[in-house]
C-alpha positions as CSV (number, residue, x, y, z in Angstrom):
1,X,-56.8,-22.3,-31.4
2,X,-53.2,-22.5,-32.7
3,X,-54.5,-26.1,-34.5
4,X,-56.8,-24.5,-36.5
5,X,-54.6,-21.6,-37.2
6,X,-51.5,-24.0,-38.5
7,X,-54.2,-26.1,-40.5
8,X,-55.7,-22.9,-42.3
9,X,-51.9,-21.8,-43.0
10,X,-51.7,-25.0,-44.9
11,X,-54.2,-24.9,-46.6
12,X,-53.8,-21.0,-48.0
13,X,-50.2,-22.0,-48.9
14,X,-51.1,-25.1,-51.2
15,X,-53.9,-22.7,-52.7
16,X,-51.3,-19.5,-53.3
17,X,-48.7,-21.9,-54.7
18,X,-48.6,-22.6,-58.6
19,X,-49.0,-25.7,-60.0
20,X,-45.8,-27.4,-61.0
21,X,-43.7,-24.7,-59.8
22,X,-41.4,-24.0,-56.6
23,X,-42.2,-22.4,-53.7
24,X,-39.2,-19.4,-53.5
25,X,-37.8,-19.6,-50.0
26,X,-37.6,-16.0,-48.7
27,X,-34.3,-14.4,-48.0
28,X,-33.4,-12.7,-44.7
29,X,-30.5,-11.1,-43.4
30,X,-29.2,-10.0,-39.6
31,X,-26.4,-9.3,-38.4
32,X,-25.4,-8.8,-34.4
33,X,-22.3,-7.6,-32.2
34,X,-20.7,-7.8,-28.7
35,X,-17.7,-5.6,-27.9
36,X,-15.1,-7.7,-26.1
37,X,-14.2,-6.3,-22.7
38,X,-10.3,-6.3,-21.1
39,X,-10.9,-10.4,-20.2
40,X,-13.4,-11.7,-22.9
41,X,-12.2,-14.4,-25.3
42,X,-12.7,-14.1,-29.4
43,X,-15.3,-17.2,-28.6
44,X,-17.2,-15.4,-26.1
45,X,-17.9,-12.4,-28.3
46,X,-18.2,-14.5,-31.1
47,X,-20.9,-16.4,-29.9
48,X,-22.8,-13.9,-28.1
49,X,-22.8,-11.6,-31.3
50,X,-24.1,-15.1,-33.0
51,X,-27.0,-15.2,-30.6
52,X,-27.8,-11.2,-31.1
53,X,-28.2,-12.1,-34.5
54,X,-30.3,-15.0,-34.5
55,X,-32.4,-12.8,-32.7
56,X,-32.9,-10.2,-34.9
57,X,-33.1,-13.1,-37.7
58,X,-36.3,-14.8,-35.8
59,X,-37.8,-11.3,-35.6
60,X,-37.5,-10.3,-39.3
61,X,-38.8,-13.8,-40.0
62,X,-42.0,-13.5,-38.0
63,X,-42.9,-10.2,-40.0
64,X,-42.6,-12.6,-42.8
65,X,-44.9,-15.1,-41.2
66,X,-47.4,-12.5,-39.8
67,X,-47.7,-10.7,-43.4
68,X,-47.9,-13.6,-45.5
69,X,-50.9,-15.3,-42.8
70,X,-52.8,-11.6,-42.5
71,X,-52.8,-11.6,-47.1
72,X,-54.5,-14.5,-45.8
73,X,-57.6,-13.5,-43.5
74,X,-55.4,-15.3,-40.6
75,X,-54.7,-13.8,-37.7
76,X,-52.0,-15.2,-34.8
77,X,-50.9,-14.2,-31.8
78,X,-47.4,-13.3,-31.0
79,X,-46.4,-16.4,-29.4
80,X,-47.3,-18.2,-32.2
81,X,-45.9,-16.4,-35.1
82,X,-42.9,-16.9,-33.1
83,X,-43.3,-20.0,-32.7
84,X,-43.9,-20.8,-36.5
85,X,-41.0,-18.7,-37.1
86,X,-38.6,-20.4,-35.1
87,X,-39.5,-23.5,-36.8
88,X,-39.1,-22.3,-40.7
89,X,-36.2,-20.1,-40.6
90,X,-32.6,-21.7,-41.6
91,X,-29.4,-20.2,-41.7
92,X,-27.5,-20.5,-45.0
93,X,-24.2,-18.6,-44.6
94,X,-22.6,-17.3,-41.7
95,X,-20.2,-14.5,-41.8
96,X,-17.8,-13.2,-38.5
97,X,-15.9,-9.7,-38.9
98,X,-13.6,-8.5,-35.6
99,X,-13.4,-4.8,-36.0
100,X,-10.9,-2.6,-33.9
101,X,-13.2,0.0,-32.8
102,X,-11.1,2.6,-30.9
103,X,-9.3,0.4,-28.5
104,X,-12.3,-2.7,-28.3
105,X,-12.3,-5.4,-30.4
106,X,-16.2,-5.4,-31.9
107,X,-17.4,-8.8,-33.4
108,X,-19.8,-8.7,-36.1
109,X,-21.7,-12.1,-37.3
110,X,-23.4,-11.7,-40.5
111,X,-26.5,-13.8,-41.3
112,X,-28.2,-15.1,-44.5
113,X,-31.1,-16.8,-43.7
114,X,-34.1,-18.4,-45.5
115,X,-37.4,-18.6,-44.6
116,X,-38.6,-21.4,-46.7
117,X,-42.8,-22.6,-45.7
118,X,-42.1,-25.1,-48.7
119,X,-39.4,-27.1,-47.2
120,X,-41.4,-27.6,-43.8
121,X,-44.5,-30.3,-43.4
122,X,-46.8,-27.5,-41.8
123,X,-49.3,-30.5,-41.5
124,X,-47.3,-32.4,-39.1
125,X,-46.5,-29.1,-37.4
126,X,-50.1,-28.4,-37.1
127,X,-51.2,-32.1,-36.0
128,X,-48.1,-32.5,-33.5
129,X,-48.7,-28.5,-32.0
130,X,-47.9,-29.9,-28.3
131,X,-44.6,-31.0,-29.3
132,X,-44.2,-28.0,-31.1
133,X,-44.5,-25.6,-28.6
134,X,-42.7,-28.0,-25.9
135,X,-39.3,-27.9,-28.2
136,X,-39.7,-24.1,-28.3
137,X,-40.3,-23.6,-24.6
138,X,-36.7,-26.1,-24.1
139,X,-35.1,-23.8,-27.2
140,X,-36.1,-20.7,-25.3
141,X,-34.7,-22.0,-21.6
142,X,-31.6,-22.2,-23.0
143,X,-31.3,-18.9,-24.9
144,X,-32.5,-17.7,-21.3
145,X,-29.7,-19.6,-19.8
146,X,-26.9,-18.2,-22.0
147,X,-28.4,-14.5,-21.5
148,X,-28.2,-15.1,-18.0
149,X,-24.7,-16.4,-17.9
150,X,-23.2,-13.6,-20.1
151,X,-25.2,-11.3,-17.9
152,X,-22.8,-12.7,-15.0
153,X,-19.9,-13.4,-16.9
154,X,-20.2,-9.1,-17.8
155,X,-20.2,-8.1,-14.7
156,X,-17.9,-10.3,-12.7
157,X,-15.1,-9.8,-11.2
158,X,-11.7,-9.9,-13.6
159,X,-9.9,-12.8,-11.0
160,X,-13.6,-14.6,-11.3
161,X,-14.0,-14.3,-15.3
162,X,-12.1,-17.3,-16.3
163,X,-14.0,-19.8,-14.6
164,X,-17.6,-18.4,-15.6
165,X,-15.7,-17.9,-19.7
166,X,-14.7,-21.3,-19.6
167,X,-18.7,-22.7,-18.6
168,X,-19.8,-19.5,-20.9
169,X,-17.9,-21.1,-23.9
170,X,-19.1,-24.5,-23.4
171,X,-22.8,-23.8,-22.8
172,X,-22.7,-21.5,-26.1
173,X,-21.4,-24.5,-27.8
174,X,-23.8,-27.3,-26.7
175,X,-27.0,-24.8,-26.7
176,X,-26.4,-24.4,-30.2
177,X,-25.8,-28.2,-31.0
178,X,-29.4,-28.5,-29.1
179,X,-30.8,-25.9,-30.5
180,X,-30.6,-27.0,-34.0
181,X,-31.5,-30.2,-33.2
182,X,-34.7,-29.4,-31.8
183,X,-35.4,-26.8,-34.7
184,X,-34.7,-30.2,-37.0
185,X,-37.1,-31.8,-34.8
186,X,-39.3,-29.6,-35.3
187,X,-39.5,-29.5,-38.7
188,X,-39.4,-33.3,-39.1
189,X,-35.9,-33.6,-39.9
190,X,-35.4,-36.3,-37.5
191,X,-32.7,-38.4,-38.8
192,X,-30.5,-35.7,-39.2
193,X,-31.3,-34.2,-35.6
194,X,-29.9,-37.9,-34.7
195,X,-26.8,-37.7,-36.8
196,X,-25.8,-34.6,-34.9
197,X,-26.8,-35.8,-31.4
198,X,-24.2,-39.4,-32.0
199,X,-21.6,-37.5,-33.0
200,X,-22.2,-34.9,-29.6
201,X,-22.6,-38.1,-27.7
202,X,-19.4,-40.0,-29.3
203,X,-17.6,-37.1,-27.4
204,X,-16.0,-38.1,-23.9
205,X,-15.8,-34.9,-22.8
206,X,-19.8,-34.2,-22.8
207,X,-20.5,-34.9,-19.6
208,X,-23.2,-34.7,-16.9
209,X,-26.2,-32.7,-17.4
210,X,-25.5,-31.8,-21.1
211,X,-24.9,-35.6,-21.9
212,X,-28.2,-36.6,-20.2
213,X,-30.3,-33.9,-22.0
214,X,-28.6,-35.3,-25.6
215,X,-29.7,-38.7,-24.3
216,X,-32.8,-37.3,-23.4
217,X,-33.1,-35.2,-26.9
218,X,-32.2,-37.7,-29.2
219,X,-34.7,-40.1,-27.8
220,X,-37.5,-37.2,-28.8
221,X,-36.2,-37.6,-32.1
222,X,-36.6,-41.3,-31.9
223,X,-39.9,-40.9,-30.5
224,X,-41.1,-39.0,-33.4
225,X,-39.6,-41.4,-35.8
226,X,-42.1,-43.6,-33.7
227,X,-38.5,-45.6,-32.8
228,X,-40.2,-46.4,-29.3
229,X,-37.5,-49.0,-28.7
230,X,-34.5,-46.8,-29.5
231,X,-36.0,-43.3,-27.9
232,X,-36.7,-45.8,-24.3
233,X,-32.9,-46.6,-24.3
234,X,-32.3,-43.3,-24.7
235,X,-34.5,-42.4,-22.3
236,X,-33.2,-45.0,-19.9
237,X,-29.8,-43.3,-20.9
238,X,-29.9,-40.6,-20.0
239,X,-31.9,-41.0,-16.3
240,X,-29.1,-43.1,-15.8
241,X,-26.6,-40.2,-16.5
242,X,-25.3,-38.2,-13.4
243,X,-26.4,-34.7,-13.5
244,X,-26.1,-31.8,-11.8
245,X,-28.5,-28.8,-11.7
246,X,-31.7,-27.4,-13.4
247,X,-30.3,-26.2,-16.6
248,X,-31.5,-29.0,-19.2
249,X,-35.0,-30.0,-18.9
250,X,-33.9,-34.0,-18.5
251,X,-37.3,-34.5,-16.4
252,X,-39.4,-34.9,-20.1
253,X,-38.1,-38.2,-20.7
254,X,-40.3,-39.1,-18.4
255,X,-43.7,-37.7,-20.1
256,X,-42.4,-39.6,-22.6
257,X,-42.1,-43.0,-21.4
258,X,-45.4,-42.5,-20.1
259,X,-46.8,-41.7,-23.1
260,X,-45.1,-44.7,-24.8
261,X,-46.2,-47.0,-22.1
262,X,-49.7,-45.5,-22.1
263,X,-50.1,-46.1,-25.9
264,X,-48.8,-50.2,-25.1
265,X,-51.6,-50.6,-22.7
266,X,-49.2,-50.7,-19.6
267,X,-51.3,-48.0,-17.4
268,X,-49.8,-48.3,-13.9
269,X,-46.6,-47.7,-15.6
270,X,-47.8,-45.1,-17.3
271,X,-49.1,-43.3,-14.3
272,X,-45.9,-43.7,-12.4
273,X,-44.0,-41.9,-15.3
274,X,-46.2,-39.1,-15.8
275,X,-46.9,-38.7,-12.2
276,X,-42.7,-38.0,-12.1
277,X,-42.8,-35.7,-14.8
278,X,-46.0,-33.5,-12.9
279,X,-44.1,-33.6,-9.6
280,X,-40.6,-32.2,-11.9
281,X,-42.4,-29.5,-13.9
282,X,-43.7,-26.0,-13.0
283,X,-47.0,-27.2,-12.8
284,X,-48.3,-24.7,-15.5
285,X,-48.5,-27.9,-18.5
286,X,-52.0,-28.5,-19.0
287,X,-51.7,-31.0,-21.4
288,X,-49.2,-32.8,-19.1
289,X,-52.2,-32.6,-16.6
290,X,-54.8,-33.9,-18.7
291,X,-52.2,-36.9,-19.7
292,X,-51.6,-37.8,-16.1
293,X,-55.6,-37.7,-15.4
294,X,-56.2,-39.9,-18.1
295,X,-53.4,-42.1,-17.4
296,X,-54.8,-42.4,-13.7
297,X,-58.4,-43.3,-14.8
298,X,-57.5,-45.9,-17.3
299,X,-54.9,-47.2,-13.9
300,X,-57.8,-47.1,-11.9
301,X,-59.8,-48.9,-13.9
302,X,-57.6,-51.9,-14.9
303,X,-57.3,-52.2,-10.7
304,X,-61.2,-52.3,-10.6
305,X,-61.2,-55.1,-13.8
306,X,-58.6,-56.9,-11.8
307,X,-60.3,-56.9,-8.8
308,X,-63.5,-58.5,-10.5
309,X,-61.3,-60.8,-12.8
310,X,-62.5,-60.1,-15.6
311,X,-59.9,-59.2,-17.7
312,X,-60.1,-55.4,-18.3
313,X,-61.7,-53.9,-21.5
314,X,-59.1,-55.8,-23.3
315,X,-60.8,-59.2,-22.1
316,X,-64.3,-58.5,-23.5
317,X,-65.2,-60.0,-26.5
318,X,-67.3,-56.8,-28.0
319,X,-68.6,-58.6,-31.1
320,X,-70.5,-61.0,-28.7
321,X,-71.6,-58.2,-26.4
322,X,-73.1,-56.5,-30.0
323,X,-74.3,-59.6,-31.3
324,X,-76.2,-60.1,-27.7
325,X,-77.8,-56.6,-27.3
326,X,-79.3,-57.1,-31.2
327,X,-80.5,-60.5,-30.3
328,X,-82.2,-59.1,-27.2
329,X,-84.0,-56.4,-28.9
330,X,-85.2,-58.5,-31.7
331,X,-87.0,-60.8,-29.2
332,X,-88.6,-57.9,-27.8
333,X,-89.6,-56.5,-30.6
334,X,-91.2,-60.2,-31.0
């Protein structure tokens, strides 16, 4: 549904936009705050009023998308005006005010944001709408993940709050470096998602799971680039990595060799791949399913070909089979 959705989008917005002139990027602003407690850190409240913010920024920015697709006749759900929303909208200037609000520190963070349909290859969005919705599923695990951190970090104990500020601090760091990149993957802008993902892994002190999951996100980038060779050594890279929990969704990279290996032919390895990435999901993927299931058919028939010897589908010479069923039917018809 969401396919057909995307490709009618497209097609309103080349027939709404003048010939020969620009498309005007609508302009957004948000803004969000956190009042620092007795123990929070200026980075803490900085970031958390960041994420309020971005919020409110995606929300004002689906309005946008909704209206503009219902002057059309098109009709989407929630998820995917989200969705769509997430992808288009940019920020453009970031602003941070403390304020002393009777004896609290408040931080504000001011956004100017653009929602700009002109800059963003909707076609590729809507032929690509699995890896779509797969990035915005990883972006919204770790929003989740913050929310539930600062939800701990807030009610903690004060001799407890510098350990859980120091991991709060970091993870609002990286889940923004991630973030963007995967909103740059999203909307094509793949070599710059990579430029961003070197320079994170140039730096020793990334380490465990957040260095697998760059490994692991730069090779999506890769991938899409159709750099198969480049996103399986980062792949490789960053199953190698030690990691520790749940947090980053590392367990893709194999749905994504064994979609690479399925495309080369290499069906057994294939199967093994995607089998990995079933057994390491929540089991609620269908097209992960359907993947596997395919995966394991064509694996079960190259066994049966190699059980025969004779050489697979790959091994048949098709033109001769042709050239054989029109000879036989000629004689017949003789």
């Amino acid at each position: 549904m969401m396919i057909h959705l995307l490709r009618a989008l497209i097609c309103a917005l080349i027939l709404a936009a003048p010939i020969g002139s620009a498309h005007a990027a609508e302009i957004i602003e948000a803004d969000g705050v956190y009042t620092m407690g007795d123990n929070d850190s200026p980075r803490i409240a900085r970031d958390a009023a960041r994420a309020d913010a971005m919020r409110a920024a995606t929300e004002q920015a689906g309005v946008y998308v909704e209206t503009y697709t219902e002057t059309q006749n098109l009709t989407l759900t929630r998820d995917e005006v989200r969705m769509v929303a997430g992808t288009v909208l940019r920020v453009l200037d970031e602003r941070t005010t403390p304020e002393l609000v009777g004896d609290a520190w408040r931080y504000r963070v001011h956004l100017v944001c653009a929602v700009d349909t002109e800059r963003v290859d909707l076609a590729a969005l809507s032929a690509n709408r699995a890896e779509l919705a797969r990035l915005q599923a990883e972006r919204d695990a770790l929003q989740r993940t913050n929310e539930a951190l600062l939800a701990r970090y807030e009610h903690a104990h004060p001799a407890e709050k510098g350990e859980l500020g120091a991991a709060l601090e970091e993870n609002y760091r990286l889940s923004r470096i991630f973030d963007e990149a995967a909103a740059m993957i999203q909307r094509g802008e793949t070599q710059h998602a990579v430029a961003d993902l070197s320079l994170l892994l140039n730096d020793p002190s990334v380490t465990g799971s957040a260095r697998a999951y760059a490994y692991y996100l730069r090779g999506r980038a890769y991938y899409e680039m159709q750099s198969t060779r480049l996103a399986l050594s980062d792949f490789d890279a960053a199953e190698r990595t030690p990691r520790t929990g749940g947090d980053y969704p590392v367990w893709r990279l194999y749905q994504y060799r064994g979609m690479i290996y399925y495309a080369d032919g290499r069906y057994e390895d294939a199967l093994t791949e995607l089998q990995s990435a079933w057994d390491a999901s929540d089991k609620t993927d269908d097209e992960l399913w359907m993947t596997l299931r395919r995966a394991e058919r064509r694996a079960e028939q190259e066994r049966r070909h190699r059980a025969r010897g004779d050489g697979g589908s790959r091994g048949i010479n098709w033109t001769q089979v042709i050239t054989e069923i029109i000879r036989g039917s000629m004689q017949q018809g003789d």
